[in-house]
C-alpha positions in Angstrom: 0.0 0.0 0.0 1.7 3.2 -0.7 1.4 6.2 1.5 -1.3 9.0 0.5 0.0 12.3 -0.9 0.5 15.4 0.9 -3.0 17.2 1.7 -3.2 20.4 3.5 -6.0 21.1 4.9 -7.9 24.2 6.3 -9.6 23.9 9.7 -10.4 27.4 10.6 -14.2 26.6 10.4 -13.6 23.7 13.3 -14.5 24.4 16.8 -10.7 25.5 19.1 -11.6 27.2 22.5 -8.8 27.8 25.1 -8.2 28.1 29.2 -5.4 29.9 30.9 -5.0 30.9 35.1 -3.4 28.7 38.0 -6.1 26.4 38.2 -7.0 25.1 34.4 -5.7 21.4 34.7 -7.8 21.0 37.6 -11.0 22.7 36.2 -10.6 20.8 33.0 -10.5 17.1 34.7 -13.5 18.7 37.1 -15.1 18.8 33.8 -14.4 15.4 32.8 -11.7 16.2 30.4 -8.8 13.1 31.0 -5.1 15.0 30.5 -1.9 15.5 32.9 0.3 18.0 33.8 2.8 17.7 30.7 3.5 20.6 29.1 3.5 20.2 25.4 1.4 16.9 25.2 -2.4 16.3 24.1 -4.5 13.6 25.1 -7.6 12.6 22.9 -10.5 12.5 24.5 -12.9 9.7 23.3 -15.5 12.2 21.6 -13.0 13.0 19.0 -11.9 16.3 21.0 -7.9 16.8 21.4 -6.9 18.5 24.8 -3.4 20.2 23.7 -1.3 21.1 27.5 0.7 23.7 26.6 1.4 24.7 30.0 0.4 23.8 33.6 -1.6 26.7 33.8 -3.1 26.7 30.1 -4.9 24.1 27.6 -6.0 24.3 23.7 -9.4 22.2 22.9 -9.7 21.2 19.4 -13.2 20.2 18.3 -12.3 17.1 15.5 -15.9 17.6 14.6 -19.1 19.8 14.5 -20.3 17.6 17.5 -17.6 18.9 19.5 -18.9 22.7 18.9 -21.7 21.6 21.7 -19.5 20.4 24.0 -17.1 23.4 23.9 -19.8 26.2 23.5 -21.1 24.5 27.0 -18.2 24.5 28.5 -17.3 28.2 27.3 -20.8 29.5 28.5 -21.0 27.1 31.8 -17.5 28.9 32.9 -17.6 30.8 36.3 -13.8 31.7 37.3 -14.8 32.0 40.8 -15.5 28.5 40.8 -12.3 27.5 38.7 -9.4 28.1 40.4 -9.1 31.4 38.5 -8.7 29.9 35.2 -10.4 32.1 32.3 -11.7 30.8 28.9 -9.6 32.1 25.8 -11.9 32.2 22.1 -9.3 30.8 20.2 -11.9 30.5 17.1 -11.0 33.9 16.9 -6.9 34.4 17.6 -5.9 31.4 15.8 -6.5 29.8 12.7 -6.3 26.3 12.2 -4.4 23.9 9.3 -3.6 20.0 9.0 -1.0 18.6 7.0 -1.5 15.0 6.5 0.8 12.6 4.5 4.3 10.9 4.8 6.4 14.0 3.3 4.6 16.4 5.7 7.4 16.3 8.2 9.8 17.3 5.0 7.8 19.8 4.1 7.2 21.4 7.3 11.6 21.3 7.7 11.0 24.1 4.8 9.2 26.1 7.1 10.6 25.5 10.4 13.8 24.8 12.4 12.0 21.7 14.5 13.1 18.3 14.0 9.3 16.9 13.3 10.2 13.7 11.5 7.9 11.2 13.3 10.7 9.1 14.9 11.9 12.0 16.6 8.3 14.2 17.6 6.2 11.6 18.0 2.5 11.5 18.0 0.3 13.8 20.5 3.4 16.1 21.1 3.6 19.6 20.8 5.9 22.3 19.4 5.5 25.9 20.2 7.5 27.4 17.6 8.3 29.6 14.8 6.6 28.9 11.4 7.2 30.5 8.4 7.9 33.6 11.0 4.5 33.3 12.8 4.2 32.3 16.5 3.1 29.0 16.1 2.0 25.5 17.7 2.3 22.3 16.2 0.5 19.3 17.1 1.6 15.4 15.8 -2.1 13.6 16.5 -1.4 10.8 13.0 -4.5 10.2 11.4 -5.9 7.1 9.2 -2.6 5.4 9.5 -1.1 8.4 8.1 1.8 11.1 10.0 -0.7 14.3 10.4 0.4 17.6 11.9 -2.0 20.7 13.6 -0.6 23.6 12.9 -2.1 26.4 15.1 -1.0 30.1 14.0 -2.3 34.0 14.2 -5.9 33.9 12.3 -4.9 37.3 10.9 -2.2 36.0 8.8 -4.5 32.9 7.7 -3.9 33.3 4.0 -0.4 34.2 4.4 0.4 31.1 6.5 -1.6 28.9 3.4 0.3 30.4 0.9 4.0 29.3 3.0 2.3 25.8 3.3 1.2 25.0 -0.3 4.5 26.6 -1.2 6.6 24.6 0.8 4.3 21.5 -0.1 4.5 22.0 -4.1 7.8 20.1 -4.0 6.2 17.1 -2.6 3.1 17.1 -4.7 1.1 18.3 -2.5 -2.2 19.1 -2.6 -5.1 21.7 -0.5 -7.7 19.8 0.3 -11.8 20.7 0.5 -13.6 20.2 3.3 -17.0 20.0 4.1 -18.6 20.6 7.4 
């Protein structure tokens, strides 16, 4: 079986909400969400949702579907900080826009844009970069997909078309390819 081709693939349109303050990892198991205290790790949550620690005191949700835009608008809207430790809910719908790069060269491809090491027998899967891409602030998620090496790339949602552009750049070489998807 040979391995698919690059895709890219924009994710903007897919639920993200953040948390940030000294008492998020305990507010987010209190809220049944199953993750530890290491920094730079996610943990999948068996509804498809991706729990990305950045820090101990901050987490990045990523809703892998339109179900998951329920379960993050309740939490979102159910939020009190007085009963949270003083953690606070960042929209990151709105600061960060959201792309996947799925396919065997993507590690390559990404070396074109980026100083990290992310071939997959060195960042493996459901670890996290926080990282210049392409110049933008960045992070960078490994959750493998379909059998296949896929990487989240997380970056300023003002510079959305810019950071596409870099991508399908750097991914021409590889014969890569932007993908379409449907919600």
């Amino acid at each position: 079986m040979s391995a698919k081709p690059l895709t890219i693939t924009d994710l903007s349109a897919l639920p993200r909400l953040g948390f940030k303050g000294r008492g998020t990892l305990a507010a987010m198991q209190a809220k049944g969400l199953v993750l530890e205290n290491q920094p730079n790790r996610a943990f999948p949550q068996s509804d498809g949702l991706i729990c990305m620690v950045l820090a101990a005191s901050e987490v990045f949700l990523l809703g892998a579907a339109r179900e998951n835009a329920v379960r993050l608008s309740d939490l979102e809207n159910s939020w009190r900080i007085d009963e949270a430790g003083g953690t606070y809910p960042l929209l990151r719908r709105h600061s960060h826009a959201w792309f996947s790069m799925q396919g065997a060269s993507a590690p390559e491809m990404l070396a074109k844009l980026c100083a990290v090491d992310f071939r997959t027998h060195r960042f493996t899967d459901f670890r996290i970069a926080q990282t210049s891409v392409a110049r933008l602030n960045s992070i960078v998620l490994r959750a493998d997909a379909d059998g296949e090496p896929t990487y989240h790339l997380l970056a300023d949602s003002a510079s959305r078309v810019y950071m596409l552009a870099c991508l399908q750049d750097a991914a021409e070489e590889f014969g890569g390819r932007t993908a379409k998807r449907s919600l």
